[in-house]
C-alpha positions as CSV (number, residue, x, y, z in Angstrom):
1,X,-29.6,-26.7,-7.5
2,X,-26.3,-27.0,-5.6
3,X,-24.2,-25.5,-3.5
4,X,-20.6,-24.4,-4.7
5,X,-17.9,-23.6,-1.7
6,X,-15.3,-20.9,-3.3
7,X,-12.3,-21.4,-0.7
8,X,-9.5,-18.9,-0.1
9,X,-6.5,-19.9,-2.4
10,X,-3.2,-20.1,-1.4
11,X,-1.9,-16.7,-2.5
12,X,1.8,-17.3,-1.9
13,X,4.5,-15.1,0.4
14,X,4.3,-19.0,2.7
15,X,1.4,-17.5,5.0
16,X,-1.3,-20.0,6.5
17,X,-4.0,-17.3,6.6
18,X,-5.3,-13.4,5.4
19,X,-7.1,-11.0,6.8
20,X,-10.2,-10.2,5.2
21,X,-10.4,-6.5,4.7
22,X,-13.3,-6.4,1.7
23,X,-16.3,-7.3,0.2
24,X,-17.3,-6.7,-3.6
25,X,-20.7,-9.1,-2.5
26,X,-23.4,-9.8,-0.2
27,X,-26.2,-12.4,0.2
28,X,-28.6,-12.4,-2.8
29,X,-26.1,-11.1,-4.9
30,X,-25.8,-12.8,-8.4
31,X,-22.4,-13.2,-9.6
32,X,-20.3,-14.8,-12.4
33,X,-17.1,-16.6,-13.0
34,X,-13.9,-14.4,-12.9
35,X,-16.2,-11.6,-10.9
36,X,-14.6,-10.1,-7.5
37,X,-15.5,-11.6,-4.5
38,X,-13.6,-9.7,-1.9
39,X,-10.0,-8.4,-1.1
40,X,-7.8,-9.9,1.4
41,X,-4.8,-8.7,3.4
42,X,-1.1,-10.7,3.4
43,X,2.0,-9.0,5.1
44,X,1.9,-5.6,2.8
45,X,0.1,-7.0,-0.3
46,X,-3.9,-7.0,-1.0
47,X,-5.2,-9.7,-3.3
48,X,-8.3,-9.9,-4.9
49,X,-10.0,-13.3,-5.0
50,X,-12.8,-13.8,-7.9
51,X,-15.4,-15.9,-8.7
52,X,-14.6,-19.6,-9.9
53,X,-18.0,-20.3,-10.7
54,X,-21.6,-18.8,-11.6
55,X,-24.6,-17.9,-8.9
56,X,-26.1,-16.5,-6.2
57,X,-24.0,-16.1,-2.9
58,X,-25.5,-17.3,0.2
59,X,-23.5,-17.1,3.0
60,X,-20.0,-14.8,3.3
61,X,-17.1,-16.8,5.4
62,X,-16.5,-13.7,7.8
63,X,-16.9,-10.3,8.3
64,X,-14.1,-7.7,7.6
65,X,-11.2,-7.9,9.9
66,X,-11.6,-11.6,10.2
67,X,-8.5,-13.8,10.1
68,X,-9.1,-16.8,6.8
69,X,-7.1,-19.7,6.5
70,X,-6.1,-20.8,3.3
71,X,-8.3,-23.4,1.7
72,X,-10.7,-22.1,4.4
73,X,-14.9,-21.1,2.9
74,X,-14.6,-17.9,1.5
75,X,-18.0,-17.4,-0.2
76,X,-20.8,-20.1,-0.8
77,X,-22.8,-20.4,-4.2
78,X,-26.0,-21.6,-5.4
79,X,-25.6,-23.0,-8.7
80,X,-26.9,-25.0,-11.4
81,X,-26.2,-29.0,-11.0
82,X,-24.7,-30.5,-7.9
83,X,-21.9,-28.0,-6.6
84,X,-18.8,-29.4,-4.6
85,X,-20.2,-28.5,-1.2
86,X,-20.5,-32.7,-0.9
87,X,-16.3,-32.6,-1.1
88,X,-15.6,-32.6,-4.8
89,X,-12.7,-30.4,-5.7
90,X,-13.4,-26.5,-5.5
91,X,-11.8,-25.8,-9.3
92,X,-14.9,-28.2,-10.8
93,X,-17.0,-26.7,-13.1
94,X,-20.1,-25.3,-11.1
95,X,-22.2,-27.1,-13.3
96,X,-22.3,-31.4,-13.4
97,X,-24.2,-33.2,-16.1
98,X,-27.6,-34.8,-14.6
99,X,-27.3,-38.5,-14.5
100,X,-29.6,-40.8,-16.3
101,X,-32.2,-41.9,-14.9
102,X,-31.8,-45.6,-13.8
103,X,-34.3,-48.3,-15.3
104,X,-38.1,-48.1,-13.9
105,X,-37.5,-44.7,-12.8
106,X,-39.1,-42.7,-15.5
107,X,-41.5,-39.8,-14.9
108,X,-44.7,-40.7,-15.2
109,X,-46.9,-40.1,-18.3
110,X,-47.8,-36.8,-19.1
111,X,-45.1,-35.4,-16.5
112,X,-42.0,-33.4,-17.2
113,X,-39.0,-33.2,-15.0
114,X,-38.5,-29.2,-13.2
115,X,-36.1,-27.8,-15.6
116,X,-32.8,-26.6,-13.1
117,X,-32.7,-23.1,-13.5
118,X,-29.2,-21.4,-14.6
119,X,-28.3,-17.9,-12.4
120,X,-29.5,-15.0,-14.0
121,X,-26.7,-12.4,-15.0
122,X,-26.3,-9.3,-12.8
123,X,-28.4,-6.7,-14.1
124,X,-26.2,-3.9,-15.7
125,X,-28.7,-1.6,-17.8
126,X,-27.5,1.8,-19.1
127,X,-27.4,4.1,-16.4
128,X,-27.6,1.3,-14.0
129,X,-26.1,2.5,-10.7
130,X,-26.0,0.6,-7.7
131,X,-26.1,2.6,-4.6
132,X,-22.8,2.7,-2.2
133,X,-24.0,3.1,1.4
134,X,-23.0,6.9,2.4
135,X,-19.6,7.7,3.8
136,X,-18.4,4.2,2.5
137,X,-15.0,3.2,0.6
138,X,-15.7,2.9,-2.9
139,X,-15.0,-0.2,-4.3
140,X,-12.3,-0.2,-7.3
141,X,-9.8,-2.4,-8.6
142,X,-5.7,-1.0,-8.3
143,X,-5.8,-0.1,-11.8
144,X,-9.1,1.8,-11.7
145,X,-7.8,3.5,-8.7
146,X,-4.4,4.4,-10.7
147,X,-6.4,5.7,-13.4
148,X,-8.6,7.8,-11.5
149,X,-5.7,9.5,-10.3
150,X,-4.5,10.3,-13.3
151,X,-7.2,11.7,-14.5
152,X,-8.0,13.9,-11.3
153,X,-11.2,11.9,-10.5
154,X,-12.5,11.5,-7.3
155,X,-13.4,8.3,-6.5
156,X,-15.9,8.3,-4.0
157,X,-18.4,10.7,-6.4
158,X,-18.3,7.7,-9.3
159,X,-21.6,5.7,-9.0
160,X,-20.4,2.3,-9.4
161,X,-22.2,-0.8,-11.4
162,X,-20.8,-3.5,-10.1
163,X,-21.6,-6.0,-7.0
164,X,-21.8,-3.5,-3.9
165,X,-21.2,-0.6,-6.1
166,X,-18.1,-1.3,-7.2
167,X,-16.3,1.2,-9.5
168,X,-15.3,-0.6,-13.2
169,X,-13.4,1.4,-16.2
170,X,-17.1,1.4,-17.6
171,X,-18.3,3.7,-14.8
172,X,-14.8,5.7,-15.0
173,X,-15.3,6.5,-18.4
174,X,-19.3,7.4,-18.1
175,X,-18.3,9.4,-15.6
176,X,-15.4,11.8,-17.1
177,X,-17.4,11.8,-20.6
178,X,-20.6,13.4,-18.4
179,X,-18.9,16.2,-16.8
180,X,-19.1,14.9,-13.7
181,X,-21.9,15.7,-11.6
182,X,-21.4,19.2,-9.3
183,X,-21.5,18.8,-5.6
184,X,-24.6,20.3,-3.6
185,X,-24.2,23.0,-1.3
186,X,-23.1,23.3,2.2
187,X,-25.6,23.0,4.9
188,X,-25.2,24.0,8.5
189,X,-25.8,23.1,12.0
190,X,-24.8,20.7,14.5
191,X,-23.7,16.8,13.2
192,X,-24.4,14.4,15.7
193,X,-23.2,11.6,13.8
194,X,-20.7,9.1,14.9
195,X,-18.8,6.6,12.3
196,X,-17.4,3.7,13.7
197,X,-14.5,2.5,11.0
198,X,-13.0,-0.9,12.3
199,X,-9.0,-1.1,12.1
200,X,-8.4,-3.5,9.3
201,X,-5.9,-4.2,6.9
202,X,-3.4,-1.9,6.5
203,X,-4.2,0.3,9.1
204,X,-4.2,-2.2,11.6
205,X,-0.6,-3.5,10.3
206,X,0.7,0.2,10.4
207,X,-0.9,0.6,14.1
208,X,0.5,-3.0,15.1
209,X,4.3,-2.2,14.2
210,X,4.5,1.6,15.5
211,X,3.2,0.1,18.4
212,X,6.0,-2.6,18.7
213,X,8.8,0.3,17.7
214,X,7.6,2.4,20.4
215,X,6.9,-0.3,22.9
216,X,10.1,-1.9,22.4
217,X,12.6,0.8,21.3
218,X,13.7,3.4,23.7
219,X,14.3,6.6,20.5
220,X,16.8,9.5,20.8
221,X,16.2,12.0,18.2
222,X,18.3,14.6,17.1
223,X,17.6,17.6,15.1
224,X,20.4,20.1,13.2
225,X,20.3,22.6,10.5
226,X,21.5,22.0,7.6
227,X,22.2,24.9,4.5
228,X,20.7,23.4,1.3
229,X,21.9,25.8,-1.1
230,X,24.7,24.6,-2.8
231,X,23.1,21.1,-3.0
232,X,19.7,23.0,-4.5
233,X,21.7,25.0,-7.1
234,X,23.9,21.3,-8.0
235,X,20.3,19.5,-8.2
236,X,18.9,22.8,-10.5
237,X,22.2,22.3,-12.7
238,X,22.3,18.6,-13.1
239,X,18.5,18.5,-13.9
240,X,18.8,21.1,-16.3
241,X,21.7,19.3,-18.0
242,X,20.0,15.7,-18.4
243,X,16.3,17.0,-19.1
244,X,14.6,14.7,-20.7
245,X,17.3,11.6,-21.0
246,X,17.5,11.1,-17.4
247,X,15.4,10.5,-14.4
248,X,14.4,14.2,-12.7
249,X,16.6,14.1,-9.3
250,X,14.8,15.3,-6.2
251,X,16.6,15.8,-2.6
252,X,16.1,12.0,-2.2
253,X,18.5,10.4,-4.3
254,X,21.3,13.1,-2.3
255,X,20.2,11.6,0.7
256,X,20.8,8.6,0.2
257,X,24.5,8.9,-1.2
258,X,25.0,10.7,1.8
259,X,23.5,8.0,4.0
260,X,25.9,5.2,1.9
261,X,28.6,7.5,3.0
262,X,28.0,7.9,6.6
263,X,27.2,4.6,7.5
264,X,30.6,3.3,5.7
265,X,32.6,5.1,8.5
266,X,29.5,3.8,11.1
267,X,29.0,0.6,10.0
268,X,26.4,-0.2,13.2
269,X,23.7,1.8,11.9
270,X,22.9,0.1,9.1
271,X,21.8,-2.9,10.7
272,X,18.7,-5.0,12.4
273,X,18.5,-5.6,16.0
274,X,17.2,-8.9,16.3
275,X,16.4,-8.5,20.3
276,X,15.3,-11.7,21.3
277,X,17.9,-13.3,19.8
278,X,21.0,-10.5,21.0
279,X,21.9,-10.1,18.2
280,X,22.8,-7.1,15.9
281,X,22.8,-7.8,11.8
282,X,25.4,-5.3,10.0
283,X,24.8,-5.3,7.1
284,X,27.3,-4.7,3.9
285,X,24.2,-3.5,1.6
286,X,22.9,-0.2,1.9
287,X,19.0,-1.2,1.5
288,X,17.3,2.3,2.0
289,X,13.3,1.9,2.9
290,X,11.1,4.9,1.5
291,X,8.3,6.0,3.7
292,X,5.3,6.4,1.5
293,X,1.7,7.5,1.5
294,X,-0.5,5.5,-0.4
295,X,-4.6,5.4,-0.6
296,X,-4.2,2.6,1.5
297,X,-2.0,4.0,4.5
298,X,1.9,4.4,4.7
299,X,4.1,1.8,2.7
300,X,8.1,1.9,2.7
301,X,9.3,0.3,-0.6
302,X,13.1,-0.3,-0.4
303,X,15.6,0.6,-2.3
304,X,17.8,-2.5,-2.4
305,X,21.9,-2.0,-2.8
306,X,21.5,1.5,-2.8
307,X,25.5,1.6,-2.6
308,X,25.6,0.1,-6.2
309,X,23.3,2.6,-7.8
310,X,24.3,6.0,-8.6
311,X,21.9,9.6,-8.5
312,X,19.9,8.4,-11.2
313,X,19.8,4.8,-10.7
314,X,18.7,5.6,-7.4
315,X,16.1,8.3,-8.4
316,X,14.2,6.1,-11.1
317,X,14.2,3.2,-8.6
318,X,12.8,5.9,-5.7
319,X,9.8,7.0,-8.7
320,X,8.8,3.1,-9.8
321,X,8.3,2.2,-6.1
322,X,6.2,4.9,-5.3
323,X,4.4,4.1,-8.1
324,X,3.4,0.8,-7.7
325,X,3.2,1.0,-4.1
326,X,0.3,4.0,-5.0
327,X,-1.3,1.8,-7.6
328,X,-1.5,-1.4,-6.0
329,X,1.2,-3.4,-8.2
330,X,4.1,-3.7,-5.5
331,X,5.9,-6.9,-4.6
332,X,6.3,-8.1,-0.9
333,X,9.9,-8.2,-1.6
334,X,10.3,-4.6,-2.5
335,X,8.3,-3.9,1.0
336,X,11.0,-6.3,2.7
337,X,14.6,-5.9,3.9
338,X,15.5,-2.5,4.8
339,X,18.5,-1.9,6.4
340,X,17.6,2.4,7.0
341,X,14.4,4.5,6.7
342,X,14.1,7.6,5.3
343,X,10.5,9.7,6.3
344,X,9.6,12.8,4.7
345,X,6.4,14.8,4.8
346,X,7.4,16.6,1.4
347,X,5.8,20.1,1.6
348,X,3.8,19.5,4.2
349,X,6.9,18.9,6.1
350,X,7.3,21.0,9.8
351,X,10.4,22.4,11.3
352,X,11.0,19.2,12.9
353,X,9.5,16.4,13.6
354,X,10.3,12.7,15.7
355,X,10.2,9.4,13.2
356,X,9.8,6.4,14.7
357,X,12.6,3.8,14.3
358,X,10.8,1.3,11.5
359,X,11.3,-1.7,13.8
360,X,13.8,-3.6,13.7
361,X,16.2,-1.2,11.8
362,X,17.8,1.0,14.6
363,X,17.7,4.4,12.5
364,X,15.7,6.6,10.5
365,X,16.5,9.7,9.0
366,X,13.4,12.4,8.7
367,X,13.9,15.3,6.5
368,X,11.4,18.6,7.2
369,X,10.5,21.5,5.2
370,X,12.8,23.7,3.1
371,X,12.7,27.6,3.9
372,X,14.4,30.7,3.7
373,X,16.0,31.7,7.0
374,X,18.5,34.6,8.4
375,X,21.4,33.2,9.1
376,X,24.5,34.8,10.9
377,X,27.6,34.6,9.2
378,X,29.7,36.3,11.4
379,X,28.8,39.9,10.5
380,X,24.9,40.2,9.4
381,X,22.1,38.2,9.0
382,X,22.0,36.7,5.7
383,X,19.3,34.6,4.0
384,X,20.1,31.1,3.1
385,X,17.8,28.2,2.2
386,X,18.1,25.8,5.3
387,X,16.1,22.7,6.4
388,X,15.9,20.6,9.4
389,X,16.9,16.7,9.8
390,X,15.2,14.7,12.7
391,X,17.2,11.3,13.2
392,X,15.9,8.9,15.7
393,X,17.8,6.0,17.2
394,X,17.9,2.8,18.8
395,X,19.1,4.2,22.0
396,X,19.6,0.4,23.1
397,X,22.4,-0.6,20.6
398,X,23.3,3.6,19.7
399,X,24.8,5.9,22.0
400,X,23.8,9.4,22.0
401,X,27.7,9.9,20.3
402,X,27.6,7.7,17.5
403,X,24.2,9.0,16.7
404,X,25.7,12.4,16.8
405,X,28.5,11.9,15.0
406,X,26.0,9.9,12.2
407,X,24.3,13.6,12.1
408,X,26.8,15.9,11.5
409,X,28.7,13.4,8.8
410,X,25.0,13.5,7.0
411,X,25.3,17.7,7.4
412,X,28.7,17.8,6.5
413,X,28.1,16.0,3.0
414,X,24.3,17.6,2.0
415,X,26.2,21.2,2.9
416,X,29.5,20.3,0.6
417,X,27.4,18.4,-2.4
418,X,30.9,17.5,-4.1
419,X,32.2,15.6,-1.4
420,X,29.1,12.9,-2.4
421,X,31.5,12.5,-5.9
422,X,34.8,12.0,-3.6
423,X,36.0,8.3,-3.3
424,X,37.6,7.4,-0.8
């Protein structure tokens, strides 16, 4: 038997390490070529990293949250023949042909040589289910994850049977075709449990950057009203019109033509402060960065040259990078490059709220929930359909005047839709 040293690959994007973030294995655990060993963290992207060889794992390289340099030990094998812990390439085969035995060196009679055992295959019996420890993250590739979703499956009630419980399409499919098993009832009394859940991969990225915008960016946020209702009845109109040919529009895509609007007249807030350097980065492209909740915590896929593109363009780009940022299948550079943030809590939305600047863009525009409200018109109360923006700022490289003047251009254009159509 030898040992067989499965080092971290170089998984692109020009980074010297990743963050490990988890484990499909453990000690003892038999394995086999092209199986997942564990998930690690780069900028924005996870990558699983599988097997290149067959057996049993006998050491892990690090626990989660550990930093792993490329071409660093990942995982360590036992396998059949010599391995490659000795320095020989980690791609070789697992497995190296016995040498023949030199001249003189011959068992003796009536001995035989101990065969070398190869590593059994994992065990995967029908109705096999490894246990997942309770409370834990199941374990699921992105496309099981997308598929789940889809379906309206809950992840963490799928018995998975795969290293460390990990979910398969297998298990997914068992699962849906039994029904599903019902949930037990609700007991009561006091919980005294505590679960300590280590800040790791995305999260801790998340945590580290609003920590840098808020540490480093003194915010001014401004909040106005804004009537919706002739941009909700053009929306209603033009969705109606293109139903099934074109891409459905949501409030989104509106925004953003506005924003392209307003920050043509105020160049300075669509830029990056670079403040070590002093130095502010106008930029000519309107790239528009998409605050979105995923499984794994909140991504902002960009919508590069949002100038070029128009409603639609600009709508279907909005849905595919929500959906691959949800499934798992986004690239780093549609995660890179913003130039302006737009947050929005959708339905869950409040009156207002106070966005954090996505650092180091120097505005973000936060849109709150839609409602019904009395308005005066000058003679009575009327109902009209109104909803709250909360823009924050720079305050560093934006007065409180230019932001102002940003905010009522934005109100101006959402409350006249047709002036989005105006050139010039």
């Amino acid at each position: 038997m030898g040992v067989f040293e499965i080092r971290l690959p170089d998984v692109g994007e020009g980074v010297a390490e990743a963050e490990l973030i988890e484990w499909h294995v453990k000690p003892g655990d038999i394995v086999r070529e092209d199986d997942i060993l564990a998930a690690v963290m780069t900028d924005k992207a996870a990558v699983e990293v599988p097997s290149s060889a067959d057996g049993k794992v006998l050491e892990l390289g690090g626990e989660i949250g550990a930093m792993i340099p490329v071409g660093g030990v990942l995982v360590r094998l036992e396998v059949a023949g010599a391995g490659n812990a000795a320095g020989a390439d980690p791609g070789a085969p697992a497995a190296a042909p016995a040498p023949e035995p030199e001249p003189g060196t011959e068992p003796e009679p009536g001995t035989e040589p101990e065969p070398v055992p190869a590593p059994a295959p994992a065990a995967k019996k029908a109705g096999h289910r490894l246990p997942r420890p309770e409370g834990a993250k199941p374990l699921a590739s992105p496309s099981v994850r997308a598929r789940a979703r889809a379906e309206g499956v809950t992840l963490r009630q799928v018995p998975g049977s795969g290293p460390a419980g990990r979910i398969s399409h297998e298990d997914l499919d068992n699962w849906i075709a039994s029904g599903g098993i019902k949930q037990g009832g609700v007991t009561r009394g006091r919980n005294t449990g505590v679960e300590d859940i280590r800040v790791v991969g995305m999260r801790r990225k998340i945590a580290e950057k609003m920590a840098q915008s808020k540490r480093q960016i003194p915010h001014i946020t401004i909040v106005e009203e804004v009537e919706m209702g002739a941009l909700e009845d053009l929306r209603a109109a033009l969705n109606k019109k293109h139903e099934g040919s074109r891409p459905k529009l949501t409030l989104l895509p509106f925004l953003i033509r506005a924003i392209v609007e307003a920050v043509r007249e105020q160049p300075g807030l669509n830029a990056r402060f670079d403040d070590e350097g002093g130095v502010i980065h106008r930029h000519g492209g309107v790239h528009v960065g998409i605050a979105t909740q995923t499984e794994q915590g909140l991504n902002v896929p960009v919508v590069h040259h949002a100038e070029a593109g128009s409603l639609w363009d600009n709508a279907a780009e909005i849905q595919r990078l929500a959906e691959a940022a949800r499934d798992g299948s986004i690239k780093r550079e549609e995660l890179t490059g913003g130039t302006i943030t737009i947050t929005s809590l959708g339905p869950l939305g409040a009156i207002a709220t106070t966005p954090i600047v996505n650092y180091p863009e120097v505005a973000i525009v936060g849109v709150n929930k839609m409602q019904i409200r009395p308005v005066w018109d000058g003679q009575q109360f009327r109902p009209r359909k109104m909803m709250n923006l909360s823009c924050s700022f720079d305050h560093r490289v934006v007065d409180g005047w230019d932001a102002a003047v940003f905010v009522q251009k934005l109100k101006s254009l959402l409350e006249t839709p047709a002036m989005l159509f105006v050139e010039g």
